[in-house]
N, C-alpha and C positions, 0 to 999 in steps of 0.2 A: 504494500500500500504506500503511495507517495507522499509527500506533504500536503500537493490540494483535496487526494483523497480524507485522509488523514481530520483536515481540515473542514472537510465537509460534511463529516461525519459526525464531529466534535459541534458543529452549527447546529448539524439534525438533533440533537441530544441536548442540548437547552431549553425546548420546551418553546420556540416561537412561533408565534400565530402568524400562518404564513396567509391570514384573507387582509395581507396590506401593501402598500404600492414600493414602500421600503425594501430593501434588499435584503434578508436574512442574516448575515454577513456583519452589515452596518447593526442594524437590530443587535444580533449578538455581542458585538463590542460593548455597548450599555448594558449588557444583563455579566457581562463580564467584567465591565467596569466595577458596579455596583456591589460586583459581589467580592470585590479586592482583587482580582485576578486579571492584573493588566497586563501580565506578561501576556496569556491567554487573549488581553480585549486588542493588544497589538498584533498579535497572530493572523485574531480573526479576521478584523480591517484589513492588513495587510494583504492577506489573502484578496478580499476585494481589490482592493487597489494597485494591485498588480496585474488583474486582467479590464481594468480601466486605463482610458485615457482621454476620458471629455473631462468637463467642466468641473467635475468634483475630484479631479485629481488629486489637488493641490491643500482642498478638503478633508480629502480623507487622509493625507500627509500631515497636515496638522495636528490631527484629532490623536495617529499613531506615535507621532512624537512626542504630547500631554500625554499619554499611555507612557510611553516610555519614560517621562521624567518621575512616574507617579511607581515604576519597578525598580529605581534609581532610592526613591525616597523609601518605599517600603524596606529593601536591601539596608540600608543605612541604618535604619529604626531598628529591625530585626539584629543587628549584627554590628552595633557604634564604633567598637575596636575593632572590629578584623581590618587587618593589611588593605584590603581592597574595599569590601563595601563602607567599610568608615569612610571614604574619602569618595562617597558618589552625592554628595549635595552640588559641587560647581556643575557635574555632566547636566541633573537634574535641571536649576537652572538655565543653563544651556539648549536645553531641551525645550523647557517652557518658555524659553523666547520665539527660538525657530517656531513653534507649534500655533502659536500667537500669530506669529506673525505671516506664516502660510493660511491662517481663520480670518484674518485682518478685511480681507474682498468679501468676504459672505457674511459680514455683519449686516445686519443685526440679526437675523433669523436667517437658517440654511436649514432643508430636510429634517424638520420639524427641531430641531437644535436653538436654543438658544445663546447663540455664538457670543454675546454681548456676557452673558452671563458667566459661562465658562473663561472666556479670557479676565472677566473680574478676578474668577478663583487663582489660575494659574497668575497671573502678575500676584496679588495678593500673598499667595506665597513664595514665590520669586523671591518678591519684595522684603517678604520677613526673615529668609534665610540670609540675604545678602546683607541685611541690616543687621544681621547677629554676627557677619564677619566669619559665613558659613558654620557657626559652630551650632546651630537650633538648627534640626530638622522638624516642622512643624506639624507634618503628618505623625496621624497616630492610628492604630487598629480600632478603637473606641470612639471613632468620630472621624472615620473618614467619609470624602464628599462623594455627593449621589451627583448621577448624573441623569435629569427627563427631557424625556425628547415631549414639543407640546404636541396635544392631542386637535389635531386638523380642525378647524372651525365647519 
């Protein structure tokens, strides 16, 4: 079985309601997010976005990058002293820049996402790690952020 198999599999097995205009894919990212497993919610996106190349490219490149700065802070929280994940809060930021700033065109709303919101979070914690002079990772397993896609009017 290869990786998009793999991948596809891993989608069918979260449980989404596939009677929506959304991509399973995308969908799955948020139920991955939400549920702390953003190594997974980058996976699943990427998958997506690897066999796109219109207009949400660049979208779902941002969205995987915030995934990735949010596997960066988990790692770090998990593990403060080890050799290597102790020292992933600069990649983290790093990452919520680019990620931001690939979401930057599809403000204020994109596929039902509220892009305006999420770059609050991501900068917000940017913001706080950098102003601690990297040494505060502010994510925690007790109050990590949810991510909702809005419900179509």
């Amino acid at each position: 079985m290869n990786k998009s198999d793999r991948i596809n599999s891993f989608v069918g097995q979260l449980g989404i309601e596939s009677d929506t205009a959304l991509d399973p894919c995308y969908l799955g990212f948020f139920k991955c997010f939400n549920d702390q497993h953003y190594y997974e919610a980058h996976d699943v996106l990427e998958h997506l976005w690897l066999k796109q190349r219109d207009s949400n490219w660049a979208f779902f490149k941002g969205l995987i990058q915030i995934a990735g700065a949010f596997v960066h802070l988990q790692k770090q929280f998990l593990r403060p002293d080890h050799p290597k994940d102790g020292r992933r809060l600069h990649p983290a930021v790093r990452l919520f820049e680019m990620g931001m700033s690939n979401l930057e065109p599809y403000r204020p709303l994109h596929l039902q996402l509220d892009v305006d919101r999420l770059s609050e979070l991501c900068s917000g914690l940017a913001t706080e790690i950098v102003a601690s002079d990297f040494t505060v990772n502010p994510w925690s397993p007790s109050h990590p952020p949810q991510i909702a896609l809005r419900v179509a009017d």
